[in-house]
C-alpha positions as CSV (number, residue, x, y, z in Angstrom):
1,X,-132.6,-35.5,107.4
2,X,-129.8,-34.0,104.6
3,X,-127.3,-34.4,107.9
4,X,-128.3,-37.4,109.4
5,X,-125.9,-39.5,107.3
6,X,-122.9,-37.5,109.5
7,X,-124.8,-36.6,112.4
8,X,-126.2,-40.1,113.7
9,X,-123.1,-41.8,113.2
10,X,-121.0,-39.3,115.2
11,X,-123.7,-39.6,117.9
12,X,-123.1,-43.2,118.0
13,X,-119.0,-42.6,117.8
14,X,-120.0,-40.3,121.3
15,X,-122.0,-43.1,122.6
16,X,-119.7,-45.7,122.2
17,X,-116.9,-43.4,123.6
18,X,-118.5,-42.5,127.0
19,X,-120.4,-46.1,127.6
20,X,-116.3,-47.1,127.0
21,X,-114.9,-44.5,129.3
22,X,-117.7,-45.6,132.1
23,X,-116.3,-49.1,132.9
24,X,-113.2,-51.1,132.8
25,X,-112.0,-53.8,130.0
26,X,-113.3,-57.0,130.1
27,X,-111.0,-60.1,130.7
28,X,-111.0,-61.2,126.9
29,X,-109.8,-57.5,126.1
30,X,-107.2,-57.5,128.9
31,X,-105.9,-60.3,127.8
32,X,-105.5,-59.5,123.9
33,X,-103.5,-56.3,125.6
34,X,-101.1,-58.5,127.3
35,X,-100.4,-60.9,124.6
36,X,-99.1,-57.8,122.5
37,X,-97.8,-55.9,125.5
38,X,-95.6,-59.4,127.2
39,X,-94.7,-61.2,123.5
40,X,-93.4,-60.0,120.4
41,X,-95.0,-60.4,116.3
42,X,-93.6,-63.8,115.9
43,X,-94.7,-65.2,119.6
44,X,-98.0,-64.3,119.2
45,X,-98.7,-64.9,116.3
46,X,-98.3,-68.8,117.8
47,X,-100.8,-67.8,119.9
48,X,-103.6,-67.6,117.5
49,X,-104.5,-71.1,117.5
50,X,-105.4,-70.9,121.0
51,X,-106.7,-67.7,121.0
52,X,-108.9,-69.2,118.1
53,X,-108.6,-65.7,116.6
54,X,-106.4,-63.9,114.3
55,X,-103.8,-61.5,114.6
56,X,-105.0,-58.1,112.9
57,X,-106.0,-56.8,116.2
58,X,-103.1,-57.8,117.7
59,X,-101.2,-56.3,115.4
60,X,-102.8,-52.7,115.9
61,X,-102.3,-52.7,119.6
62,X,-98.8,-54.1,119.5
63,X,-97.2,-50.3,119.6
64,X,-99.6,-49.0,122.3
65,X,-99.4,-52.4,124.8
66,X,-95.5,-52.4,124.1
67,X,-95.2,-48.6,125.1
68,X,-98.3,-49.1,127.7
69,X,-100.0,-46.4,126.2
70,X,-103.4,-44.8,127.9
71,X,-104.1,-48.6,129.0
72,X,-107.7,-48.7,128.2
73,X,-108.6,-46.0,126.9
74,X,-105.8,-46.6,123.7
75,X,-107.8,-49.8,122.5
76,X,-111.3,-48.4,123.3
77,X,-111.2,-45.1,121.1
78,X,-109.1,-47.7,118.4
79,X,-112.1,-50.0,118.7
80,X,-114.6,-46.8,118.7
81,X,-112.9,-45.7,115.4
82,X,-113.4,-48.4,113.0
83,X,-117.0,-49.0,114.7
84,X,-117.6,-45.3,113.8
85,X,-116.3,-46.3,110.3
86,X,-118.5,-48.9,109.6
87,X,-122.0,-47.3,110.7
88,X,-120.8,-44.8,108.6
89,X,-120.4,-46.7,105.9
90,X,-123.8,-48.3,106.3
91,X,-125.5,-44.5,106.5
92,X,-123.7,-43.9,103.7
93,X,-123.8,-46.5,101.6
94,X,-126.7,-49.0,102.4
95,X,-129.6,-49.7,100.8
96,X,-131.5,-49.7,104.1
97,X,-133.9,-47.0,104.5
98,X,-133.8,-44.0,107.5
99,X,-135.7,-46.2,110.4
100,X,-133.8,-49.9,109.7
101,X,-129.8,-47.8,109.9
102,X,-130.8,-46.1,112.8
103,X,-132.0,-49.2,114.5
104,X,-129.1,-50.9,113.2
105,X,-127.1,-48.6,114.5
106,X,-128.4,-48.0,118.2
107,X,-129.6,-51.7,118.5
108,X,-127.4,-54.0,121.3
109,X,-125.7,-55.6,119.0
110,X,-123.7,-52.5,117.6
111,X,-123.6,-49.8,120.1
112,X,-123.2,-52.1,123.5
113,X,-121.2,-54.7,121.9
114,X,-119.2,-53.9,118.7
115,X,-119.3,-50.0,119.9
116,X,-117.7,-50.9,123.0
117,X,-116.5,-53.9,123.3
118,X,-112.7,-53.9,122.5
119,X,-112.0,-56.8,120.5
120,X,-111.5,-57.9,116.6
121,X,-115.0,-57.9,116.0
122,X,-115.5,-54.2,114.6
123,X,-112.6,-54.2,112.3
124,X,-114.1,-57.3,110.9
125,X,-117.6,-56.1,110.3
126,X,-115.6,-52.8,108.9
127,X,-114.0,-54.8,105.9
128,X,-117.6,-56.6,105.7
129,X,-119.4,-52.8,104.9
130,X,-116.3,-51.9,102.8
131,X,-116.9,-54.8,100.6
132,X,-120.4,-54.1,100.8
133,X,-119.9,-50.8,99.7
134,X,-118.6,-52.0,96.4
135,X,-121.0,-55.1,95.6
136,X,-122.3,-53.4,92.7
137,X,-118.9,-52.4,91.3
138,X,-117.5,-55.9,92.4
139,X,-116.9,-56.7,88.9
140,X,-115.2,-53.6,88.1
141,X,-113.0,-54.0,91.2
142,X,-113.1,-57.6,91.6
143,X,-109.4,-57.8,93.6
144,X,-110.4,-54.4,95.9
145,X,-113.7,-56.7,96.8
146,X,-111.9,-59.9,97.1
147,X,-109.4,-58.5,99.5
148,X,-111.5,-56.3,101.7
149,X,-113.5,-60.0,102.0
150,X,-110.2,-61.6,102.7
151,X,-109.4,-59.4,105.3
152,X,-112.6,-59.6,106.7
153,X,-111.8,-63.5,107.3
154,X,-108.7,-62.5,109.3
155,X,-109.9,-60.9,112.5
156,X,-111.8,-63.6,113.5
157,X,-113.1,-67.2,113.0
158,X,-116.6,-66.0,113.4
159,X,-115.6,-63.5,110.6
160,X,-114.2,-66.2,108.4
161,X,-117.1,-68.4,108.2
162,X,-119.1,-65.7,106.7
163,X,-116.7,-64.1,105.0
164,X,-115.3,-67.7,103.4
165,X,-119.2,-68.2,101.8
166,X,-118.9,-64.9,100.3
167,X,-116.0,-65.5,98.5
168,X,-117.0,-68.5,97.2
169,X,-120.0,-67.1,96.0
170,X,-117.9,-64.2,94.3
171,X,-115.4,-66.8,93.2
172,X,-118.5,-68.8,91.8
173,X,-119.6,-65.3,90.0
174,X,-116.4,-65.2,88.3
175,X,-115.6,-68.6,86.9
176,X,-115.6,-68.1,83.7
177,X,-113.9,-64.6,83.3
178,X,-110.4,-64.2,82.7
179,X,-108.8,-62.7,86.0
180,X,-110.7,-66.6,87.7
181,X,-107.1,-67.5,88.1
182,X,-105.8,-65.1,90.0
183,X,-108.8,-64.5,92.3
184,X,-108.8,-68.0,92.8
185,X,-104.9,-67.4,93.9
186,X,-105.5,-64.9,96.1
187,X,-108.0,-66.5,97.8
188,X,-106.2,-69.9,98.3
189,X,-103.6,-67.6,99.7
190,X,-105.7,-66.0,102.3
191,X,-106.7,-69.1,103.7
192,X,-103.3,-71.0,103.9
193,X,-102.0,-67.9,106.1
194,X,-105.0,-68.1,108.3
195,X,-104.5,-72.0,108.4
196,X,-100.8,-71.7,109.5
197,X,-101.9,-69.1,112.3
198,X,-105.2,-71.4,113.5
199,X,-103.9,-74.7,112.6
200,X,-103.4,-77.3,116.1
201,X,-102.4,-80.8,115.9
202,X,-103.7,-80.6,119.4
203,X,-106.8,-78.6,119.5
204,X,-108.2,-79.6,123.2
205,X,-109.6,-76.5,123.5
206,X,-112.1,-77.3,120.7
207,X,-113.9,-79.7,123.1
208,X,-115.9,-77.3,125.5
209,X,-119.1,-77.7,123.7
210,X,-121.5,-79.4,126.3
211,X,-123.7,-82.2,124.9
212,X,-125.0,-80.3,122.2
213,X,-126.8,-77.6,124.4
214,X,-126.4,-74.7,121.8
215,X,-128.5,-76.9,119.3
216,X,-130.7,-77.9,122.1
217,X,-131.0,-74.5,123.3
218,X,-131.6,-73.2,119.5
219,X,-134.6,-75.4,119.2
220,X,-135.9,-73.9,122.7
221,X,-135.8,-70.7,121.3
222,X,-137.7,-71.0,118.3
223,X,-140.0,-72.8,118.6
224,X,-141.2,-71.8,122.1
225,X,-143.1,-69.3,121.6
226,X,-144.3,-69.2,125.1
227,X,-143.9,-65.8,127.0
228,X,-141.5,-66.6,129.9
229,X,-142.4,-66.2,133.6
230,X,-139.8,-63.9,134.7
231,X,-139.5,-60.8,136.8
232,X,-138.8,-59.2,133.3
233,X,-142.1,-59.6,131.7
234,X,-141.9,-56.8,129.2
235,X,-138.5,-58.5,127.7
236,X,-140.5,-61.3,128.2
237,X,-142.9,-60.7,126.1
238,X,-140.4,-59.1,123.4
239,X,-138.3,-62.2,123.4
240,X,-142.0,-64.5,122.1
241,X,-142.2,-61.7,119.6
242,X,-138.3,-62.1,118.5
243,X,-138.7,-65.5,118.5
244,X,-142.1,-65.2,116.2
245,X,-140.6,-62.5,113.9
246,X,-137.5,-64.5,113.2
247,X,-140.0,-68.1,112.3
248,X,-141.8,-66.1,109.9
249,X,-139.0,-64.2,108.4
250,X,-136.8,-67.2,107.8
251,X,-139.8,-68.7,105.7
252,X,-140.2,-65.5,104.0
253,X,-136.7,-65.3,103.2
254,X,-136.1,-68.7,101.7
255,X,-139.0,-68.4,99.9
256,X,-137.7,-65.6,98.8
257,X,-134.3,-65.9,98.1
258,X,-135.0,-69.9,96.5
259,X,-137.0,-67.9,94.2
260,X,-135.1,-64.9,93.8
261,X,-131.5,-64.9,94.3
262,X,-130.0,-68.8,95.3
263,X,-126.3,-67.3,95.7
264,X,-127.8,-65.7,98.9
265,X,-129.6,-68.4,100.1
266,X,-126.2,-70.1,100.0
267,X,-124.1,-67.9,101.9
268,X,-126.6,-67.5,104.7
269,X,-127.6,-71.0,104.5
270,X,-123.6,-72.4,104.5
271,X,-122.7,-69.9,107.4
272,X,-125.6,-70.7,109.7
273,X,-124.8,-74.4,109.3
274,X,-120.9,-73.6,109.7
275,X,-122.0,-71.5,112.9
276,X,-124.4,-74.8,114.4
277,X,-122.0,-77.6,113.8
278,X,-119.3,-75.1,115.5
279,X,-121.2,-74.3,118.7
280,X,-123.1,-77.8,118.8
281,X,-119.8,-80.3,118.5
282,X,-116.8,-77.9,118.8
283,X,-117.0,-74.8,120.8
284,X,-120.3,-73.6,122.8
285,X,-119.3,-69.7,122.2
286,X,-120.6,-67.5,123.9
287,X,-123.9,-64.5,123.7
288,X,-121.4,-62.0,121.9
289,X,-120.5,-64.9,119.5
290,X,-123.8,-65.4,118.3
291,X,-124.6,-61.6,117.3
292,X,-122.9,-63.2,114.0
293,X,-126.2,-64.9,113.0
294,X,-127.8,-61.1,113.1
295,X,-124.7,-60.0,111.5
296,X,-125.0,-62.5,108.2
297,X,-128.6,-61.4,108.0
298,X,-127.8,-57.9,107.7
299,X,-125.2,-58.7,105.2
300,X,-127.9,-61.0,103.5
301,X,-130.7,-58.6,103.4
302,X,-128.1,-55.9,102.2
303,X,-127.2,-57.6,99.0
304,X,-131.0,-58.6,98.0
305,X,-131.3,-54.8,98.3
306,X,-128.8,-54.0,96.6
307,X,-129.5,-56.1,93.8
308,X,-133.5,-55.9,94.0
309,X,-136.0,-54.1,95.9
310,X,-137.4,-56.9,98.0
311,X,-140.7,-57.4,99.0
312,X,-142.8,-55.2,101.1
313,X,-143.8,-58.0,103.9
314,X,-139.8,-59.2,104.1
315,X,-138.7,-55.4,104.5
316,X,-141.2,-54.7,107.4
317,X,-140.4,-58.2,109.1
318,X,-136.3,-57.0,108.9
319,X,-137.5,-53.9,110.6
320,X,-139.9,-55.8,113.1
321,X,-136.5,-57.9,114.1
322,X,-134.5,-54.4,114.1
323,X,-136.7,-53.2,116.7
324,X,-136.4,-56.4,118.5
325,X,-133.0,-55.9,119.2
326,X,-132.8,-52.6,120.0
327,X,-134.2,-54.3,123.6
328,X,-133.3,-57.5,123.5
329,X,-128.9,-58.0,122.6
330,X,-129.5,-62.1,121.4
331,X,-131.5,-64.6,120.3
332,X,-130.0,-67.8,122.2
333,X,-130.1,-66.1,126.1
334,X,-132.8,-65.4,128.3
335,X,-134.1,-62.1,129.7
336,X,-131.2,-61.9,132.1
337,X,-128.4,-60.4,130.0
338,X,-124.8,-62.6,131.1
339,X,-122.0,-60.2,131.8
340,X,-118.4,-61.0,133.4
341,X,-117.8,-60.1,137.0
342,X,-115.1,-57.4,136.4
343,X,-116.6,-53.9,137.1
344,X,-114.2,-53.5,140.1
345,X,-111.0,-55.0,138.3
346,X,-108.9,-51.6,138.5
347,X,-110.5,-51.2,142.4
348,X,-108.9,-54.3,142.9
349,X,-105.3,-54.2,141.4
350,X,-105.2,-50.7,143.2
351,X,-105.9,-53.1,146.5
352,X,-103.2,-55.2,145.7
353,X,-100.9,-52.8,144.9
354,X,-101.3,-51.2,148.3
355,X,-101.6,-53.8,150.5
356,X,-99.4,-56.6,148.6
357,X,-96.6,-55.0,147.2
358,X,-93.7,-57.4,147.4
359,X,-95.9,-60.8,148.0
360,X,-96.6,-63.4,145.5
361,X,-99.0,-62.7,143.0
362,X,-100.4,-66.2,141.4
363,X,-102.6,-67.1,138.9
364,X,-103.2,-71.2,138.1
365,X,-106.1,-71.5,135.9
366,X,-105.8,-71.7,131.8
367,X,-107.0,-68.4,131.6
368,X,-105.4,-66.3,134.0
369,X,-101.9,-66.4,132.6
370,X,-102.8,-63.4,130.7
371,X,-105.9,-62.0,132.7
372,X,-108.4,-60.9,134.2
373,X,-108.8,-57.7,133.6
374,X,-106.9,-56.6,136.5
375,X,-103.8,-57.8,135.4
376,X,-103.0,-54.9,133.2
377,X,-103.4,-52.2,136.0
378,X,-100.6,-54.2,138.2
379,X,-97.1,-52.7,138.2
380,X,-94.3,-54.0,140.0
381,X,-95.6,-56.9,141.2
382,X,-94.0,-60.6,140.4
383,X,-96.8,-62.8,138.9
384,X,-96.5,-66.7,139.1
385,X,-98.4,-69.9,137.6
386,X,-98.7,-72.8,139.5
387,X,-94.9,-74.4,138.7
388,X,-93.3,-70.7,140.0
389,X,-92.6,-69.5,136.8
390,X,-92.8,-65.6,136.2
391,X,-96.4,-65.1,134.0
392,X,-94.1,-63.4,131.9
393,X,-92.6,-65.8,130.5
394,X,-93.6,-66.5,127.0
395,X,-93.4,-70.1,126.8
396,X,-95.1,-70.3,130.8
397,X,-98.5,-68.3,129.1
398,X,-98.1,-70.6,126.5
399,X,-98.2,-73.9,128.4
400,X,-100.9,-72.3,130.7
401,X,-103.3,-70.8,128.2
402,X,-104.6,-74.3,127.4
403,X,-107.3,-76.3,129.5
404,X,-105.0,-77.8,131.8
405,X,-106.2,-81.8,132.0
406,X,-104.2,-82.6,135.3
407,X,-105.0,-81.9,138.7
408,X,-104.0,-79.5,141.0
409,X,-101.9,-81.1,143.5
410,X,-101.5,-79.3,146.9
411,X,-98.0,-81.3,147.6
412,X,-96.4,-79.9,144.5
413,X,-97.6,-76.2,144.8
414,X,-97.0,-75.9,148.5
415,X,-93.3,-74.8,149.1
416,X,-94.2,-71.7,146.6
417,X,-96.1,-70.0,148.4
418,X,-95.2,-67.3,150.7
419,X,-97.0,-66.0,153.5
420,X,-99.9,-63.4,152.5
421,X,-99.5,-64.6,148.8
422,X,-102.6,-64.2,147.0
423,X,-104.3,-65.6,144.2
424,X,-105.9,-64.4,141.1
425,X,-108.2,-66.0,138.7
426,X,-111.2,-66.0,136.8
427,X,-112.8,-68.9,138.6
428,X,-112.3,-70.9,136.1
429,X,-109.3,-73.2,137.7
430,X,-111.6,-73.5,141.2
431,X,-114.3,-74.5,139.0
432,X,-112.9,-76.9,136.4
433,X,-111.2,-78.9,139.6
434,X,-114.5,-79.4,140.8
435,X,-114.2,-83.3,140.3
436,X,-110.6,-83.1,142.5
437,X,-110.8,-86.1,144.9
438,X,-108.6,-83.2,146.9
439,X,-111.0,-80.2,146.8
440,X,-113.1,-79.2,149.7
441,X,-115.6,-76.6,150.0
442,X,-116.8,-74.6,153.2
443,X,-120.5,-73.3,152.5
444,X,-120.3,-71.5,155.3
445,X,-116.5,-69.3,154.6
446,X,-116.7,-70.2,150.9
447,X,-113.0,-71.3,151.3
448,X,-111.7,-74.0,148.9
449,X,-109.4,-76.6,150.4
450,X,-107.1,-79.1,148.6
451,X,-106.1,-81.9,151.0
452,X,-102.9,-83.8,150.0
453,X,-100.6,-85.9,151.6
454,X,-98.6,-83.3,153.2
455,X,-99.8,-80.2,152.8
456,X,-103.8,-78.4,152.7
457,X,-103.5,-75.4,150.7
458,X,-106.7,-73.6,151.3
459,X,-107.8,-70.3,149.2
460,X,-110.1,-67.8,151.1
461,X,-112.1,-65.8,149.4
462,X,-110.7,-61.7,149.8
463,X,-113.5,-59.7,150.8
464,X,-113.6,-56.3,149.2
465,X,-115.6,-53.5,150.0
466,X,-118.5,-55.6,151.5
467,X,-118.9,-58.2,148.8
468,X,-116.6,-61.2,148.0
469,X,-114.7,-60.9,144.8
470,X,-115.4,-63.9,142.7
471,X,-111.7,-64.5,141.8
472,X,-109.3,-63.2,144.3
473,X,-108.2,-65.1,147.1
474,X,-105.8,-65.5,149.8
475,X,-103.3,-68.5,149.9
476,X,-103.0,-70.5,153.3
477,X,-100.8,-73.7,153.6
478,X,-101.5,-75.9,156.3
């Protein structure tokens, strides 16, 4: 027990290191590497607003994408560290007892996604536990805690809704001492640069959220509690008890906080809110972007800790919900766990480095400018978008990288292609042009036609190793 504060979190550093090592970067993480690798500071730091993140991460693997360092193991033992750093910090520094840190810190949330996962969301939570660290000296050190909070808000936009609320609250704390001013300064600061780096007068893609299904699915959830009927009946079952646990602990906590400590109830009230109106009318987000709501309850439960032992029946409920997720990674997704269809990504680029070495690589859809994942692995092979220009082409990934609105026309593409070109994409350009009056689909091959008025392009699906890789296909002009 005397060692556990350095022991368990350099078991976790391990853990996330070989769970890492065992698989190959996901598309989102590809494609951070190749926006630092193909453009420099200034160019992707234009990028931000459609990346609808913010640039500190770029920024830290600028100098191993430019030199192509280790590509992937450079950004997973980076992403490794500061996920290291902050479980350390919470073994170190919380006010959570022995059995809630070490299911924090081997729950889903940490070790198979911010652990692993190599992306801006572990630098984040690191300046959250670093602020954290110092609540009860924020006075003291109100600029070191104001900054580290700042920071916080510029890794992500997840981050800065959570990370805004607590520095108005802070802010709020401090109104009527002398140094207001210049808080209030450095704050207004911090939110102009992140506004000049997010800021579109053209933000289409903020429109993916589908008729309100997050909210719709968010009701579901919680007040469902209904074991599912699913091969999975144990997860099943631990989902109705999630679902239970969190009902009764959100009463308790209000209760609580209303009574107890308002300022709280504020910041996790004001984030949830910011986080529902986001994913209900803006942006749908995805399973990985809802591990913020856990996140903000940590952070929530931390400070009523750390300014007043709370009550015995809200402490064993935040356990109960601890062990939850040490089975289950997320509230809003059922017993099937989504992943991305990229474990054979490097098997693939290896494929097309032997056998197409010297044909046209091209990739159409919004996404693929600047992944999937096995775009990093490619050398020495010419990749194009749909108008012929070279992918590496800053102003081609930044026409591309937004949802293209027009329709793929067959005529126009045609006279590109070469024979035994290939294309590569996430399936999201096949699948967004489902409505095409020109697409055609074979049930039978899988192949997708466009018919136009002179040409048929057709793209057949490669088959690789026995099984048909969702988003590599070869191009055929008829």
């Amino acid at each position: 027990m005397k060692y556990a504060k350095y022991i368990i979190p350099l078991i976790y550093l391990i853990a996330s290191l070989v769970i890492s090592f065992n698989r190959v970067p996901f598309w989102d993480e590809a494609r951070a590497w190749l926006i630092s690798q193909n453009c420099n500071p200034v160019e992707f730091l234009s990028l931000m607003k459609l990346e609808c993140h913010l640039s500190i991460w770029y920024i830290i693997i600028f100098p191993f994408a430019k030199l192509n360092l280790f590509y992937p193991y450079s950004i997973y033992i980076i992403n490794a560290i500061f996920a290291f750093l902050s479980i350390f910090i919470l073994w170190n520094k919380s006010p959570f007892n022995f059995l809630q840190k070490t299911l924090i810190t081997f729950g889903v949330p940490f070790l198979l996604l911010w652990g692993c996962v190599a992306r801006c969301y572990s630098i984040g939570i690191l300046f959250f536990f670093l602020a954290l660290a110092l609540y009860k000296e924020r006075f003291k050190k109100p600029f070191k805690y104001l900054i580290l909070l700042c920071l916080a808000t510029h890794t992500s936009v997840m981050a800065f809704i959570g990370g805004f609320f607590l520095c108005v609250v802070f802010l709020f704390e401090n109104i009527k001492q002398k140094n207001f001013l210049k808080l209030l300064m450095l704050f207004l600061l911090s939110n102009l640069l992140i506004f000049i780096q997010i800021y579109d007068p053209n933000p289409d893609y903020l429109k993916q959220a589908p008729q309100m299904t997050f909210l719709r699915d968010f009701v579901w959830y919680l007040l469902n509690p209904v074991v599912l009927i699913s091969q999975y009946k144990i997860q099943s079952f631990l989902m109705t008890l999630l679902r239970l646990s969190v009902l009764i602990t959100a009463f308790s906590f209000i209760f609580y906080s209303f009574k107890n400590n308002k300022k709280v109830l504020f910041f996790i009230v004001s984030s949830y809110f910011s986080m529902v109106i986001l994913f209900t009318f803006f942006y749908s987000g995805n399973f990985w972007h809802y591990f913020y709501f856990y996140l903000y309850f940590l952070i929530a439960i931390w400070i009523l800790k750390s300014e007043k032992q709370i009550p015995k029946f809200l402490s064993i409920m935040t356990t109960i919900i601890l062990i939850m997720f040490m089975f289950k990674g997320a509230l809003f997704i059922d017993s099937k766990l989504t992943t991305i269809n990229n474990s054979t990504s490097d098997l693939i680029a290896e494929e097309i480095q032997k056998n197409y070495k010297g044909k046209k690589l091209f990739c159409l859809d919004p996404w693929s400018d600047i992944a999937p994942s096995a775009l990093p692995f490619l050398k020495d092979i010419e990749i194009f978008d749909k108008n012929n220009q070279n992918r590496k082409s800053f102003q081609s990934m930044r026409s591309q990288i937004r949802f293209n609105l027009e329709e793929f026309n067959p005529d126009e593409f045609a006279p590109y292609v070469e024979e035994g070109s290939i294309l590569l994409t996430t399936t999201a350009f096949l699948n967004h042009e489902e409505k095409n009056p020109k697409r055609r689909y074979d049930k039978k091959t899988k192949t997708i036609s466009f018919v136009g008025k002179k040409y048929t392009v057709e793209f057949i699906p490669y088959v690789f190793k026995e099984d048909i890789c969702l988003w590599t296909y070869l191009i055929k002009v008829k």
